[in-house]
LUMVEXVO-971454 format. One record per residue: x, y, z of N, C-alpha, C in turn. Coordinates in steps of 0.02 Angstrom, whole numbers, plus 50000, padded with zeros to 5 digits. Each point is the difference from the previous one (the first is absolute). Layout:
XYZXYZXYZ...
***
This chain:
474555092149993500164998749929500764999549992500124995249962501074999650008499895004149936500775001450017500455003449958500154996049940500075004949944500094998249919500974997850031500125001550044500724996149982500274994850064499504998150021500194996350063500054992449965500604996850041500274994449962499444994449974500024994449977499534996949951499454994850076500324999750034499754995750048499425002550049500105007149983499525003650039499725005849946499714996949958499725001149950499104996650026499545004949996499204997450026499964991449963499744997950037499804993849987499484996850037500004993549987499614994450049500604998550057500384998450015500534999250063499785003450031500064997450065500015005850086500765002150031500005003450026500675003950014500404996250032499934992550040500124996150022500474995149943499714998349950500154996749950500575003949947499865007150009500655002849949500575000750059499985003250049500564997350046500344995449981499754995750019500194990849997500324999449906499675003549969500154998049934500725007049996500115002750048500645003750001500524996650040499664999350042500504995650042500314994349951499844994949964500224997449957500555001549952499865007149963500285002249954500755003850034500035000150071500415002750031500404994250030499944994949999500324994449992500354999149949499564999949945500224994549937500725005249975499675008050005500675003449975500645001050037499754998750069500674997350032500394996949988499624994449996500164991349979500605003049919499615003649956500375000649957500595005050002500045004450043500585003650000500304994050051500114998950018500554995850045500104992949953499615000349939500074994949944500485003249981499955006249973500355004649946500634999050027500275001950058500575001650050500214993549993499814995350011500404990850015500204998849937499595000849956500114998349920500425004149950500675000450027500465002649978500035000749895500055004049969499975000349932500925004049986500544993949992500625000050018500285003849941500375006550014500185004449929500854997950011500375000150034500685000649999500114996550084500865001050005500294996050053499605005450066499654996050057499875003250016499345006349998499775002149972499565004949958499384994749985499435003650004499384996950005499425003850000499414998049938499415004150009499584997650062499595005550035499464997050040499295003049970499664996249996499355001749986499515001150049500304998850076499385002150050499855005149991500125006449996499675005750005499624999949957499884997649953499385000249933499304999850048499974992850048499375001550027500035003650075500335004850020500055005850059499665005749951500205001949927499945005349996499114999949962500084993749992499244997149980499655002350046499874996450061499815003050071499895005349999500485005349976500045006950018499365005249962500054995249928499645004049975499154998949998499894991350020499514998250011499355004350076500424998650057500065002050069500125006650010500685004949966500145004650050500204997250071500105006050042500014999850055500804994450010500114996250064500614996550017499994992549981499474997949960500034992450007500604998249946500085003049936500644998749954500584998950040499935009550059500695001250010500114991550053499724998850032500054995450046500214992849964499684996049939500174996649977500655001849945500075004649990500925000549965500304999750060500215002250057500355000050044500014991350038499434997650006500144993050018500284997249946499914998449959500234994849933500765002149985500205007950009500655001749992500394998050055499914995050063500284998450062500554994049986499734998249944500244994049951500815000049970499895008149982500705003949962500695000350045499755000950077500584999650055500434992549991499634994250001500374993950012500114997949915499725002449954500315000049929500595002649995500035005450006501015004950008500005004050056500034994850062500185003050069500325005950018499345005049969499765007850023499345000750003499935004950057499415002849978499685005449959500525004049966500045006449982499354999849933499984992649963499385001149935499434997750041499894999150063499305000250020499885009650008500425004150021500075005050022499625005449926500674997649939499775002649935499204997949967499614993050019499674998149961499415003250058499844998550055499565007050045500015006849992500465002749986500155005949962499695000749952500084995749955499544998549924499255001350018499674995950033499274997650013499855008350032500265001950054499905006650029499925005149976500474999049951500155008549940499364999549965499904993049971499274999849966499415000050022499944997850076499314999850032499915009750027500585003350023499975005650005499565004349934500074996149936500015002549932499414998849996499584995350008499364998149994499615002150036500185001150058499535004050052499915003850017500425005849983500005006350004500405005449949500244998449971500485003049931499264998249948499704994049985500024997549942499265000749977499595005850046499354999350027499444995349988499365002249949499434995550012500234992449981499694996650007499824992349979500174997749940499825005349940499794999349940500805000349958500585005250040500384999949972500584994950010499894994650038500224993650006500214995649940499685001949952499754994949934500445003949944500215006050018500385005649960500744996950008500314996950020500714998449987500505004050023499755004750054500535004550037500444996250054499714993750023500524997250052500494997849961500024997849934500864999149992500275006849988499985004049975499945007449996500435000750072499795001150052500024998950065500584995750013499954992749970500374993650023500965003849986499865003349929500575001649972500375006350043499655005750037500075005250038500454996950070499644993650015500424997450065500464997749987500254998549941500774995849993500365004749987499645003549964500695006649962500115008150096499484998550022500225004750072500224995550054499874994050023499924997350046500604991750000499354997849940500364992150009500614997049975500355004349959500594999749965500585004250054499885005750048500315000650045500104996350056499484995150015499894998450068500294992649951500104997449959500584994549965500685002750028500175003949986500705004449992500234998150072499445003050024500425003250082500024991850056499394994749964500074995350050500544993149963500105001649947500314995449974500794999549991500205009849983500605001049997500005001350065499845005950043500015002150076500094994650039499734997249994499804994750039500294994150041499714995749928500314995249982500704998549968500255005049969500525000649964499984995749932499555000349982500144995549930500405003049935500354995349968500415005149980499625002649923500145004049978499605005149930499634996149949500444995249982499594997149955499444993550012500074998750072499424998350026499615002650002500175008750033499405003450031499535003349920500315002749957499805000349935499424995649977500274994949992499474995349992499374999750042500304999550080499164999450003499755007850017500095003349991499685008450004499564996849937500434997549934499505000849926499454994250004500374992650031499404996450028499645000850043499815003450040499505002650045499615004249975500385005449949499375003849955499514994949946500214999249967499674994649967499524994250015500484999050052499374994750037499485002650044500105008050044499415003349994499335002649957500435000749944499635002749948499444994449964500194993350008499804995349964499504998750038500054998450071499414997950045499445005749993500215006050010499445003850003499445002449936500594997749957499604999849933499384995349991500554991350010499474997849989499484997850056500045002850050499195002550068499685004149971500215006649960499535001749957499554998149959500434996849972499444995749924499764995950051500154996650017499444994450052499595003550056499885007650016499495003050016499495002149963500315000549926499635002149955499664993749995500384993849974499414996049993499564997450054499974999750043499605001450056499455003550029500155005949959499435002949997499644998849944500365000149948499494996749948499474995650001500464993150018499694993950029499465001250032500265000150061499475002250067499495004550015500145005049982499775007350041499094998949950499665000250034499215001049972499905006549954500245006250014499995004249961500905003849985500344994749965500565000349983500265007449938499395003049954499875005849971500185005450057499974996450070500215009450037500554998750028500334995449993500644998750036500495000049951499954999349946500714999049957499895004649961500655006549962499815002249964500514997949940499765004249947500405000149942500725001749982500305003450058500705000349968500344995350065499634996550055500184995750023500114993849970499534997149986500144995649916500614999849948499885006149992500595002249960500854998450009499955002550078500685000650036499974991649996499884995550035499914992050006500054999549942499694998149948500224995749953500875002949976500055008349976500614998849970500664998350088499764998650044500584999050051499904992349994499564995050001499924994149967500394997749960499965005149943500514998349934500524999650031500335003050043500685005150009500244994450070499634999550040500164996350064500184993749982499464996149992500354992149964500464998149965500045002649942500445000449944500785001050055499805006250037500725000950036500164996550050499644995050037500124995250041500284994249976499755000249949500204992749962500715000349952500185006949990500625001749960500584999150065499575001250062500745001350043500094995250043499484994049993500174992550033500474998849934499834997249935500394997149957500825003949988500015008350008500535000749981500244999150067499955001850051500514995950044500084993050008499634997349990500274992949999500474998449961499925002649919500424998849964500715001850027499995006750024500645002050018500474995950066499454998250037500284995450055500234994149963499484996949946500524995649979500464999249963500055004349961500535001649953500825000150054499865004150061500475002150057500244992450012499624997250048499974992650015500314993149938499865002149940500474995749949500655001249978500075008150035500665000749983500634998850057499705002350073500374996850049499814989950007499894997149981499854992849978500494999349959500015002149925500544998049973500795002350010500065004650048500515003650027500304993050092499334998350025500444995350044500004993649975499664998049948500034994349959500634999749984500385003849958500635001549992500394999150051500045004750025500444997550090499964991750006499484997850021500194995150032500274994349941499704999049954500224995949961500745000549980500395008350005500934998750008499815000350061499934999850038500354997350076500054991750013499584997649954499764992549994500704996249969500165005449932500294993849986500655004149983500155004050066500755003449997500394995450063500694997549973500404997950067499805002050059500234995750049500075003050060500535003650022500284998749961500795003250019500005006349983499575002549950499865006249975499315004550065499854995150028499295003850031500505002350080499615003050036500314999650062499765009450049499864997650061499645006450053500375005849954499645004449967499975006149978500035002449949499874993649951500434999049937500545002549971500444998950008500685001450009500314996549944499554994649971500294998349935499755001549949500314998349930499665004449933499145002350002499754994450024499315000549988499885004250048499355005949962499945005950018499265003849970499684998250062499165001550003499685004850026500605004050000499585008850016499554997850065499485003650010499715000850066499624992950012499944995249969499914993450005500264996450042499704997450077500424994550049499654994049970500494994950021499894991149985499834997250065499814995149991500124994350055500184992449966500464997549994500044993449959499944993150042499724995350019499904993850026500264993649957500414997149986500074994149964499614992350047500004996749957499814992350027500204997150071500715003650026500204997050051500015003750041499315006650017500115004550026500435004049998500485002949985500545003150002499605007249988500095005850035499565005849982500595004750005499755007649918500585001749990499595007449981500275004350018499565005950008500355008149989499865002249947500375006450004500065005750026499514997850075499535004750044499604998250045500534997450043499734992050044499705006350074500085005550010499485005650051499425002049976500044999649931499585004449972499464994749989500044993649959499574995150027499704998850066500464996450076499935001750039499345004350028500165006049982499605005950019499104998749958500094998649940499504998149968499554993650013500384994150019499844996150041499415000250074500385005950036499835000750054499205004649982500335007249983499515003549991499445002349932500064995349976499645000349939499374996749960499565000249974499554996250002499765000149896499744995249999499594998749940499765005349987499835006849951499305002749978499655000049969499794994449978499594997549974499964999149930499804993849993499964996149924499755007349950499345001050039499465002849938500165005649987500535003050017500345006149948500554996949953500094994849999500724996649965499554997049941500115004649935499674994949946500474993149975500605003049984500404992749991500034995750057499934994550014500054995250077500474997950015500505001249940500674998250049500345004450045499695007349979500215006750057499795001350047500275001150047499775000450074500365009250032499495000650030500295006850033500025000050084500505001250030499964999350076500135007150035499475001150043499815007150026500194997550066500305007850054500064997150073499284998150031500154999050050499584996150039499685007450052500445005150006499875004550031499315004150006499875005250026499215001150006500045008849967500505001949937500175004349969499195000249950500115006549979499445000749939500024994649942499434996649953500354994849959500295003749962499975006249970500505003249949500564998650012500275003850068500754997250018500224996149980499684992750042500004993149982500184996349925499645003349950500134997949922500735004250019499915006049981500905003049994500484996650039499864997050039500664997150032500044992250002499654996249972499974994649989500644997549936499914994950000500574993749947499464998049960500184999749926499674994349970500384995249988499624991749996500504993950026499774996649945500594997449982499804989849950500464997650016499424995349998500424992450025499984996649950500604995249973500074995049929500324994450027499704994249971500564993450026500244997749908500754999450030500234997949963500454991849996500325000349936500434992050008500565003250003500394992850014500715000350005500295006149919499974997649980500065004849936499775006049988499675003350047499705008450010499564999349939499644995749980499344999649971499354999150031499545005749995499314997050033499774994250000499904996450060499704993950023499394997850034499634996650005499564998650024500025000350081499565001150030500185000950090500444992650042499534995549942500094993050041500684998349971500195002449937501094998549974500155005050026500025004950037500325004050002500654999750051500645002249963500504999650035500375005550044499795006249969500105005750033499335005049983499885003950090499495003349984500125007150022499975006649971500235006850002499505004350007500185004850044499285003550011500365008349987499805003849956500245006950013499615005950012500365005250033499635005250029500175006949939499425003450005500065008449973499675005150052500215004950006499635003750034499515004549941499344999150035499335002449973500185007049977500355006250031500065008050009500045000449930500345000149956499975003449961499444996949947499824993449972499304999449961499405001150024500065000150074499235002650014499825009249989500625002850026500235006349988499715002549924500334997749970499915001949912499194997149991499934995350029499314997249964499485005650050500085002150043499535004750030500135009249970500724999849996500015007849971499424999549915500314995149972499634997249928499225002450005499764995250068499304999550033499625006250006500655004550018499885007650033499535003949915500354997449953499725004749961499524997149947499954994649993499344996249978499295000450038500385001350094499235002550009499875006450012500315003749984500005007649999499725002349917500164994249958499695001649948498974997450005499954993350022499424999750031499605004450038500255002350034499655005550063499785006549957500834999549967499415008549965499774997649935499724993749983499535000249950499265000850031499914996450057499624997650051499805009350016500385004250056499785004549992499675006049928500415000749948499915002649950499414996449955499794995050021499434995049989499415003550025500115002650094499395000350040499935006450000500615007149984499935003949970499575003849905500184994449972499375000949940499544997350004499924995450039499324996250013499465006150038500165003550035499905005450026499895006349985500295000549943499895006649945499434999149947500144992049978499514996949935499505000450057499734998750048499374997650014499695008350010500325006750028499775004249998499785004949928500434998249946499895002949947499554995149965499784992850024499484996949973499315002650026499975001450077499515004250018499795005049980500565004250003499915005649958499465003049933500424995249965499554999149929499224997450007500084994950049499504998350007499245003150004500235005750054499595005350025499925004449940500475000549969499885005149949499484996549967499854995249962499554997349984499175000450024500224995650066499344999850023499655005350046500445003750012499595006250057499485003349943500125001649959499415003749957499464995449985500104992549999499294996450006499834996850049500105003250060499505000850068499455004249989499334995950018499225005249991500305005850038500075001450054499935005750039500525002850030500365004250029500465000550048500624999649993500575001950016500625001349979500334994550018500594996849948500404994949991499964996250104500034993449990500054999050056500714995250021500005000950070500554996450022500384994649994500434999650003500494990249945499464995650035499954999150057499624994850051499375000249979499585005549982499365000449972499944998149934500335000749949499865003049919500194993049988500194995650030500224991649981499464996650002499625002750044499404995850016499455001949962500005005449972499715000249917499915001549949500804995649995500075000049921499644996549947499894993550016499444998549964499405001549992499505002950051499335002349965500365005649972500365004249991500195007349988500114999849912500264993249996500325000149895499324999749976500385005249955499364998549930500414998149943499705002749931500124996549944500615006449984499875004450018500495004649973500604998150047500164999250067500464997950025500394995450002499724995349971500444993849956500365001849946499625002349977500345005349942500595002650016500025004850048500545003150006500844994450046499564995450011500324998150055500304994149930499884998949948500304997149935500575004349997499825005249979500535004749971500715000450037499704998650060500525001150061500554992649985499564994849993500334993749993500294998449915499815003149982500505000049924500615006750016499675005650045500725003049979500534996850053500004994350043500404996750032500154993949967499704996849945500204995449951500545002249985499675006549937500685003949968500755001250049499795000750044500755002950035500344991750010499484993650016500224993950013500664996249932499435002649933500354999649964500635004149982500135003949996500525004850007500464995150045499774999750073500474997250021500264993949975499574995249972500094992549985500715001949944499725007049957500465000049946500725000850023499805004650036500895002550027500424997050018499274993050043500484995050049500424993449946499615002749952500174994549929500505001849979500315007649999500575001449961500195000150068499985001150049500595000050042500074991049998499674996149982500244993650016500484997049949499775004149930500684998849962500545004249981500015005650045500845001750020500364995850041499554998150055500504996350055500124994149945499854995549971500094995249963500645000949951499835005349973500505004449942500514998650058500105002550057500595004350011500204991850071499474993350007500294995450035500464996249922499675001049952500554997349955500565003349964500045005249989500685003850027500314999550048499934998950051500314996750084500464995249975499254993349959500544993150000500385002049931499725003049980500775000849939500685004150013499845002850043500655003850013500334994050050499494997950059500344992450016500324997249967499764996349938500154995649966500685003249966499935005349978500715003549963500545000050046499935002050066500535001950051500494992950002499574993049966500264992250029500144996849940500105003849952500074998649916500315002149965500614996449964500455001049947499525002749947499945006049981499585005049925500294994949943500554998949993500454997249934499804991050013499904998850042500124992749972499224995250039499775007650035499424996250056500074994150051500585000150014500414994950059499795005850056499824995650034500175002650090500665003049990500025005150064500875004550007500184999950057500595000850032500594997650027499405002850075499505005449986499694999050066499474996050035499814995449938499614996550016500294992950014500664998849992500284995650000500355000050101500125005449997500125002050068499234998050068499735000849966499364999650022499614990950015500234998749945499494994049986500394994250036500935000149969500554997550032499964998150077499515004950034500524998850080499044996250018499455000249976499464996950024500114992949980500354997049956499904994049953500534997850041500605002350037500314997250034499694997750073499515004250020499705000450063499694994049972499544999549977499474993049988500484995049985500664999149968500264995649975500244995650078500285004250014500434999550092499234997550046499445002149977499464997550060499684994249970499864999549927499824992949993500514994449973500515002350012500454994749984500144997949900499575002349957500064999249943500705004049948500274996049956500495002449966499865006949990500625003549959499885007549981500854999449952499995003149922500454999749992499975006949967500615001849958500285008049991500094998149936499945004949928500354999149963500175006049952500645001249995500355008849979500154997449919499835002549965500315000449928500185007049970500265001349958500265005349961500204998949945499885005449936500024998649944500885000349958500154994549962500734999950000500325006349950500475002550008500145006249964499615003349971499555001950056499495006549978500355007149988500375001250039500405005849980500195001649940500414993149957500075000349931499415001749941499504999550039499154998249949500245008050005499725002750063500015006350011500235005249922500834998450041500465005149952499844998749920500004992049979499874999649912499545003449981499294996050046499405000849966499485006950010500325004750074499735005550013499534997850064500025005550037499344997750072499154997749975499715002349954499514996849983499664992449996500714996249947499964993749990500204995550071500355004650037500354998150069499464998950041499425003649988499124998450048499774996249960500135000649937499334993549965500444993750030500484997849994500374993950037499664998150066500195007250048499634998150071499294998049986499615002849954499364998549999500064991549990500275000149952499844990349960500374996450052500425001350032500304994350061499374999950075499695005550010499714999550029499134995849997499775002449926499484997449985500234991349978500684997649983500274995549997499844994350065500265001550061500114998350057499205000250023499765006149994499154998550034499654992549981500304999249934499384994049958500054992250046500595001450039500164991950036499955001650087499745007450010499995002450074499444994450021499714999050078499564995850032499595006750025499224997150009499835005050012500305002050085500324996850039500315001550060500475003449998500485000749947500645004349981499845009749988500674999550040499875009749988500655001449966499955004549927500195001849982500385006450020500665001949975500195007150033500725002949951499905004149992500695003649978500235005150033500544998050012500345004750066500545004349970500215000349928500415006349982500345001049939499785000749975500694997949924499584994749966500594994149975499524994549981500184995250056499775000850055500114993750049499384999050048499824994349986499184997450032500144996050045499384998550040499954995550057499334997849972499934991050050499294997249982500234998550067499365000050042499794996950064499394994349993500444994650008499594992850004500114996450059499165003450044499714994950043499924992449985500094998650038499734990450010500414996949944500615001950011500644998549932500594996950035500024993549984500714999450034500584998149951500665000550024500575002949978500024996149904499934993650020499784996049924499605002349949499265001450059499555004449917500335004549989500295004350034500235007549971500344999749980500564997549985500484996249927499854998849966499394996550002499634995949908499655007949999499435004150045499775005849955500785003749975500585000450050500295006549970500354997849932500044995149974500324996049931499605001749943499254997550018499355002449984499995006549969499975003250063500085010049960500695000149968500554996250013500575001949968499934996949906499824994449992499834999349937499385003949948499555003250042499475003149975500245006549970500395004050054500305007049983500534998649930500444993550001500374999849943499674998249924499414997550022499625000349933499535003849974499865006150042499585005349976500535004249942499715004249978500385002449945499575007150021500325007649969499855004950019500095006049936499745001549985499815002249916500495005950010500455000949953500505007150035500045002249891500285005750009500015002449910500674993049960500285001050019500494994649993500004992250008499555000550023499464991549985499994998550083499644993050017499714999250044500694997250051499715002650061500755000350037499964993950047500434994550033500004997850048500235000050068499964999150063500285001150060499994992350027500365001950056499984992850043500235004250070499664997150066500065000750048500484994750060500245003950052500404997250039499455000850060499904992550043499674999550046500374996450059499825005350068500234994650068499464998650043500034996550015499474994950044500304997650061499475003750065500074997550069499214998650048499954994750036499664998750024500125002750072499345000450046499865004750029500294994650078500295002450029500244995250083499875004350062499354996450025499705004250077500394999750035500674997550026500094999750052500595006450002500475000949935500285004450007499985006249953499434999849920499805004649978499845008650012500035006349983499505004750007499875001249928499785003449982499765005449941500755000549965500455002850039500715003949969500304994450001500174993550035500464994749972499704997149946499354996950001499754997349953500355002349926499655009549985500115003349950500844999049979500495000850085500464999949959500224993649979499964994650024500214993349966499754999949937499445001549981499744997849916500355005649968500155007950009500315003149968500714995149987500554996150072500664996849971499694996049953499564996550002499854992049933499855004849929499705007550019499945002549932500695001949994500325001850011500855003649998500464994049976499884993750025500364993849973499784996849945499345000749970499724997749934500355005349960500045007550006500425001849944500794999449998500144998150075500775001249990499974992149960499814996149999500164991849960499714998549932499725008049982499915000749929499505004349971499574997450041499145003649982499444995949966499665000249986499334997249996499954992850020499955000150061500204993850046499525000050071500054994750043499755001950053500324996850054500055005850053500484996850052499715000150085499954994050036499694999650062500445003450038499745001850058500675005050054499254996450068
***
């Protein structure tokens, strides 16, 4: 007679013992087949760094089988991991894994029945926190020498990605037996169930949070070294030669950035003609499919180092062809073509320390997940029993493995009953929570719009609602960046109100703000919606007009200069007038910053009043 817990295949039937063999032998394939799927089919989190999913079907094995057939198929499929990052040390950790757990199942974890109970992640979590998080340490730092914030990372990716496989071999034993097993009532119990679905909730959800947020973060990383050698090469493009030269030794000055420059007639000009060289020789492509932008390229040695190393010590490269004029060109005009180098160390660095604690926040949701999943399923039993042991005909409460198998003839009408009561007083607490989660959802709201208002205040004149001298600082040096990269006008324009001081002293500081108010609400009525307003101190403003060249911004600044002289401003002594002095400068990439700009339009404002005042003067 078989056993109430012997796996589903050898479950009584019509088959001969010949035929379930054979129908094992199969299944000991196919999950091969799939852990050495899992292992090839890289699920890419960061530079370097990578989920494997083979162990999902080893530990499947484990729990299906017992005995060595898991341990045997994790250990082949993990053979894979040596010529992935030329070590062997995570075949070492991931056998370790399968061992700690087959030890757990076969003799720690006793009958059959408690298979279905959810103690091997229980278990799974015991080997990382004694074992597999040391044996990271000692082969990675010991070892290998990787340096900390490598080894960090994968200590937290190796937990996690343990935790995930064995989870979900769980639920896919569970359903398996469901499926399969002929008398599936003695194989699965109730707080096994339990544990699976809420690690279900908890596992997916967290697999899928920690592909997307690293990606994001890789690309976010990747757009910012892009627009950082984009930069480079385009001034190296269209800076003299006379200025470029082995070490850069002239003005132009690109921090840890090497060039290589090629013009039309060959001529090759290099600020790091070894260091190329060397890259040349020993360096290789790593591949497109971590590079989301395509114009970035990353080159790893060629050497037979761990790939961690490899990312840390690698260059990221672009290449741009340009024209004679250091404007991007097409490959086929192109007159000069520039290729520049960065070394990888420090963004892969930051993007893995970053890494370090996004999945350290994963892992212990993941554990603290398989920890209440584990508590709920016993205090669901619990209750359970309380219930139904008193409506058993005969004999004292029976065993989790027994009392599952009959629960249904066992309800009556009164036990529904009670088993209502049970499910409304978990409504009530649902609601409670829904409520709480309702007011907690409008504090955070309350207090994200207090955020942007204190934002918004920190970048805002109170008196006149103009932007202030820090937002002008701010907005100033990006509008120059875009102006300088797409080539479009940018002009400046400073005004100040003419003998405000005198308003001051006659009329008192009060009427001295209603003024600022009406020159300002004055000037808004003819702003574009592209124009940024700003008052930077006293009565003296700035307008920043994008896509403005030196002509329009003369006709607007005439514009605001006649508008301000015809507003009128209600004072006790009758309605007052002002007139403003404006200077106007347009914005020049080649020898502009932030501080010349500002100060040239301050001289054109300084020369409109010295030649009279309410006037406007170009500088």
């Amino acid at each position: 007679m078989a056993e109430a817990g012997s796996p589903p295949e050898l479950q009584p039937g019509t088959t001969g013992p010949g035929r379930l063999r054979h129908r094992r032998r199969l299944a000991v394939v196919a999950l091969t087949a799939l852990a050495v799927l899992g292992n090839v089919w890289l699920l890419p989190l960061f530079f370097g760094i990578h989920l494997l999913l083979g162990s999902t079907a080893a530990v499947l094995a484990l729990l299906l089988w017992r005995g060595w057939t898991g341990l045997a198929i994790g250990a082949a499929a993990s053979l894979y991991t040596w010529q992935l990052w030329g070590h062997p040390w995570a075949i070492v950790i991931f056998s370790g894994e399968l061992l700690w757990l087959s030890l757990a199942i076969n003799r720690w974890n006793g009958p059959r029945s408690n298979d279905s109970n959810g103690q091997i992640i229980l278990w799974d979590i015991a080997y990382w926190a004694l074992i597999g998080v040391p044996l990271v340490l000692l082969f990675y730092g010991g070892i290998l020498h990787i340096d900390q914030a490598n080894m960090q990372v994968v200590a937290v990716k190796q937990v996690l990605n343990g935790l995930i496989n064995t989870s979900l071999a769980f639920i896919a034993f569970l359903v398996l037996r469901l499926t399969l097993s002929q008398r599936s009532e003695q194989l699965v119990t109730l707080r096994g169930v339990i544990v699976a679905l809420v690690l279900l909730a908890i596992t997916l959800p967290t697999l899928g949070l920690t592909m997307i947020a690293s990606k994001q973060l890789q690309i976010a990383t990747q757009n910012g070294v892009l627009d950082v050698l984009g930069t480079a090469a385009s001034a190296v493009a269209h800076t003299p030669l006379s200025d470029l030269g082995p070490g850069q030794n002239g003005p132009l000055q690109l921090g840890d950035v090497a060039f290589r420059r090629r013009d039309a007639s060959g001529q090759v000009l290099s600020s790091d003609p070894a260091l190329f060289a060397r890259i040349d020789r020993d360096y290789r492509d790593g591949g497109r499919s971590y590079m989301h932008p395509p114009q970035l390229g990353i080159l790893i040695p060629r050497d037979a180092r761990p790939l961690l190393r490899k990312w840390v010590n690698g260059y990221w490269t672009y290449s741009g062809d340009f024209d004679a004029a250091g404007r991007p060109a097409p490959p086929g005009q192109a007159s000069i073509e520039v290729q520049v180098l960065e070394p990888t160390k420090a963004n892969v660095t930051r993007v893995q320390n970053q890494s370090t604690l996004m999945l350290s926040l994963f892992t212990a949701v993941l554990v603290i997940g398989a920890l209440v999943s584990e508590a709920v399923g016993r205090l669901v039993v619990s209750e359970f029993r309380k219930i139904l042991e008193p409506l058993q005909a005969t004999g004292p409460g029976p065993a989790e493995s027994d009392w599952t198998s009959h629960l249904i003839p066992t309800l009556s009408l009164s036990a529904v009953g009670e088993l209502r009561a049970l499910v409304d007083q978990i409504n009530a607490r649902i609601a409670r929570v829904n409520l709480l989660t309702g007011e907690l959802r409008q504090a955070n709201q309350a207090l994200a719009a207090s955020r942007d208002e204190l934002a918004t205040l920190s970048l805002t004149d109170s008196l006149t609602n103009c932007l202030n001298r820090r937002a002008l600082d701010a907005q100033l040096e990006d509008a120059l960046r875009r102006a300088r990269r797409s080539g479009a006008p940018l002009s400046l324009l400073c005004f100040d109100i003419d003998n405000f001081k005198a308003i001051n002293d006659s009329h008192g500081h009060p009427i001295g703000d209603l003024v600022l108010r009406s020159v300002a609400d004055s000037v808004r009525t003819r702003l574009r919606a592209t124009d940024a307003f700003f008052r930077i101190g006293g009565e003296e403003f700035v307008i920043l007009l994008p896509d403005c060249s030196e002509m329009d911004a003369l006709l607007l600044a005439e514009q605001h200069r006649q508008l301000v002289s015809q507003a009128e401003t209600p004072a006790p002594e009758g309605p007052l007038r002002v007139t403003i002095s404006v200077g106007v400068s347009d914005f020049r990439p080649d020898s502009d910053s932030c501080e010349s700009l500002l100060e040239r339009v301050d001289r054109a404002l300084y020369l409109a009043k010295r030649s009279g005042r309410d006037r406007v003067v170009h500088q």
